[in-house]
C-alpha positions in Angstrom: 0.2 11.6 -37.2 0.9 12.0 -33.4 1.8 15.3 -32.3 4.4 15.8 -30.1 2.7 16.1 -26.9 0.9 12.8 -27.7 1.9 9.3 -26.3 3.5 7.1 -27.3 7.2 8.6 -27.3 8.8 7.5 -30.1 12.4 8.0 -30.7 11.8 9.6 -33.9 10.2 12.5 -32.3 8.8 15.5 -34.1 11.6 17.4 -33.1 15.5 16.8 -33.7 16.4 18.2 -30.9 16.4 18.3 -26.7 12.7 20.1 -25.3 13.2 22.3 -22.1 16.3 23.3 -20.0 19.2 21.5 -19.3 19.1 20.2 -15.9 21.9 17.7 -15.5 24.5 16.1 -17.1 26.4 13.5 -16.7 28.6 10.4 -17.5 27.7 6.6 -17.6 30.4 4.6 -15.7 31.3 1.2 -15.7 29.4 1.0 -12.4 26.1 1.7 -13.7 25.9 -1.2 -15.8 23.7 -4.1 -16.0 23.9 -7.3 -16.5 24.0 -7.1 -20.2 26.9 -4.6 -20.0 24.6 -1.3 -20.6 23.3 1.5 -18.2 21.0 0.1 -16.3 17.2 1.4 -16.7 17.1 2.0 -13.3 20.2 4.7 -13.1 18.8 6.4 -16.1 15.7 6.8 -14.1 17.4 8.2 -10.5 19.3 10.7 -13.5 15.7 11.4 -14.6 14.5 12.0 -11.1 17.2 14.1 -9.6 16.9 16.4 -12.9 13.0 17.0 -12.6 13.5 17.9 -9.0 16.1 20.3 -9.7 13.6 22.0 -11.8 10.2 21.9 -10.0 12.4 23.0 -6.8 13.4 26.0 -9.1 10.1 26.2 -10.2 8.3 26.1 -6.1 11.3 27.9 -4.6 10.5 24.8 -2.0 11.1 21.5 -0.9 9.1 19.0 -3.7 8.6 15.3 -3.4 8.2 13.0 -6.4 4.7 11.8 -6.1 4.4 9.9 -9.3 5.6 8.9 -12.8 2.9 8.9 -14.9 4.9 7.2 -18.3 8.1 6.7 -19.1 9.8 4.9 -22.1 13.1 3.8 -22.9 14.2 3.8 -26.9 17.8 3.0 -26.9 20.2 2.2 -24.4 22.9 3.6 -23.1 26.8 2.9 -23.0 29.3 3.2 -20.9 31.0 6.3 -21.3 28.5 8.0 -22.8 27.7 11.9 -21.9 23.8 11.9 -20.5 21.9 15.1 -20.8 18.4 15.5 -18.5 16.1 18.3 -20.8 13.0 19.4 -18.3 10.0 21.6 -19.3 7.5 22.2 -16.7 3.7 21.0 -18.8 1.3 22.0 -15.5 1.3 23.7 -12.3 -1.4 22.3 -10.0 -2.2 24.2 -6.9 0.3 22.0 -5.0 2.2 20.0 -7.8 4.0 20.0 -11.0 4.2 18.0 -14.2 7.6 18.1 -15.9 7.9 16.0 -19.0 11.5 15.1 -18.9 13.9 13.8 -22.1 17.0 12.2 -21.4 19.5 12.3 -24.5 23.2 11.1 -25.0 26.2 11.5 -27.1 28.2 8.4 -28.0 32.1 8.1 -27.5 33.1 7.8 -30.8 34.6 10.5 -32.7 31.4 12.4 -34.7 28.7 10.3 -32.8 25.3 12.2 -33.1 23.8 12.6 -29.9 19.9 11.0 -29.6 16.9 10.6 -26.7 17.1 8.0 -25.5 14.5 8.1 -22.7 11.7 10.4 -21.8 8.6 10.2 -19.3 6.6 12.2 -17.3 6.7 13.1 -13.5 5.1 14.9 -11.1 6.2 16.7 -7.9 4.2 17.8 -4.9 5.7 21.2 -2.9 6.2 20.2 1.0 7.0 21.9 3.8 9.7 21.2 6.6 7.4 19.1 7.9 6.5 17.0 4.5 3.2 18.6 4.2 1.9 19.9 0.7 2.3 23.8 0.0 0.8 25.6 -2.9 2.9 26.4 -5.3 3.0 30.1 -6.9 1.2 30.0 -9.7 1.6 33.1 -11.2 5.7 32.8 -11.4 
């Protein structure tokens, strides 16, 4: 059996509940929707983005630039009015960057609706200057 570090996500994850910090929350509107009528995948990802900032910029006390996303999977989708949580936990602090494994869950809008993950992946931020130019990041924070 995969452990829960291992890939692939799945939705039935090792643990019940939200890894890491809460980093943002939020509600899907109408506007977010696809074609189909659900959030569109590329909204959840911005959410996803904004959320692992937030916390490698806490992490750096600088400036970071998303430099990659190394997986990312979607497991259910998302409906309007639905409450939209970003978990981040900080897996690796390079010299200059930062992998956060992020885990997006959400909370239906019916009475007694369980929330679930519906999305996770894996990004990586690089500390900048004013300038844009990589900084080392403090490893001993």
């Amino acid at each position: 059996m995969p452990t829960r570090h291992e890939f692939p996500f799945r939705s039935n994850d090792l643990m019940p509940h939200p890894r890491g910090e809460l980093s943002l929350r939020t509600l899907a509107m109408p506007a977010d929707t696809n074609p189909n009528g659900d959030i569109f995948g590329g909204w959840l990802l911005s959410q996803m983005d904004i959320a692992g900032g937030l916390a490698a910029k806490d992490r750096c006390h600088a400036r970071v630039a998303t430099v990659a996303i190394e997986s990312m999977c979607f497991h259910h989708p998302v409906a309007v009015g639905e409450v939209v949580c970003c978990h981040t936990e900080i897996i690796k602090v390079g010299r200059t960057s930062m992998r956060v494994r992020i885990e997006v869950w959400s909370k239906g809008v019916h009475h007694g609706a369980q929330r679930r993950k519906v999305t996770e992946g894996i990004f990586t931020y690089v500390a900048i200057d004013e300038q844009g130019q990589s900084i080392p990041v403090d490893r001993e924070y």
